[in-house]
N, C-alpha and C positions, 0 to 999 in steps of 0.2 A: 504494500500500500504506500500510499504519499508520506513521507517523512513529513514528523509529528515537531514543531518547534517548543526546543523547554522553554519556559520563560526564569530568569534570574532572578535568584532569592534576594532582596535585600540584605546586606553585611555593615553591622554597625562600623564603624573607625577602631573602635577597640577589638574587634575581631582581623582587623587589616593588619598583613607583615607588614615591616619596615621594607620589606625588598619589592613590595608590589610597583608594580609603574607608574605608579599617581602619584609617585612622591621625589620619582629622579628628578636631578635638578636638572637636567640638559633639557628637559623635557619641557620644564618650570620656564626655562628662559627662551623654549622655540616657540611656547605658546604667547612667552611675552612681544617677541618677534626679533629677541635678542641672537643672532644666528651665532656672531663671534663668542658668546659669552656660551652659546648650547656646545656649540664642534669643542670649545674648551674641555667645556663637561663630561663629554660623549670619550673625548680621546682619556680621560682622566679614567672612567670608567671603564673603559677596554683596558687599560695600562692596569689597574686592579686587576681584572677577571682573570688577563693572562698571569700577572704575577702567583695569583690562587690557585690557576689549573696547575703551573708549573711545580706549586709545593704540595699538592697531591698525586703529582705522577713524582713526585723524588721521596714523597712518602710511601709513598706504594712499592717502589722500588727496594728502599730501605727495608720494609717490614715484607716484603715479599706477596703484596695484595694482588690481586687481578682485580681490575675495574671488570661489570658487566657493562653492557649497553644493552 
C-alpha cells in the first residue's frame, strides 16, 4: 500500500543533546547571513571530528578493538 507518513513527536529542550543541529554555531551564523563567521565555524568543527575519529582509530589500535559498521 501507499507509505503511511509519521508525524513528529514534540521534544521539550531539556530532552534535546547538546550535539543536535539546532545548536551548531556555523549554522547560528549562516542563518544570521554571517557566511565568513559560518565557513569559520564549519572548518572548526570538521578540524574537531577529524581530530576525534583519529583518537579512536589509535585507541582501537592500542587496545586491539575492531570498529563495526
Amino acid at each position: 500500500g501507499p507509505a503511511q507518513r509519521k508525524e513528529a513527536l514534540p521534544v521539550s529542550d531539556a530532552d534535546v543533546l547538546p550535539s543536535d543541529s539546532r545548536f551548531r554555531e556555523d549554522l547560528k551564523y549562516l542563518k544570521d547571513g554571517d557566511l565568513d563567521k559560518s565557513s569559520e565555524w564549519k572548518t572548526t568543527l570538521e578540524e574537531r571530528q577529524r581530530y576525534d575519529a583519529r583518537l579512536r582509530k589509535e585507541g582501537d589500535k592500542k587496545y586491539g578493538h575492531v570498529r563495526q559498521r
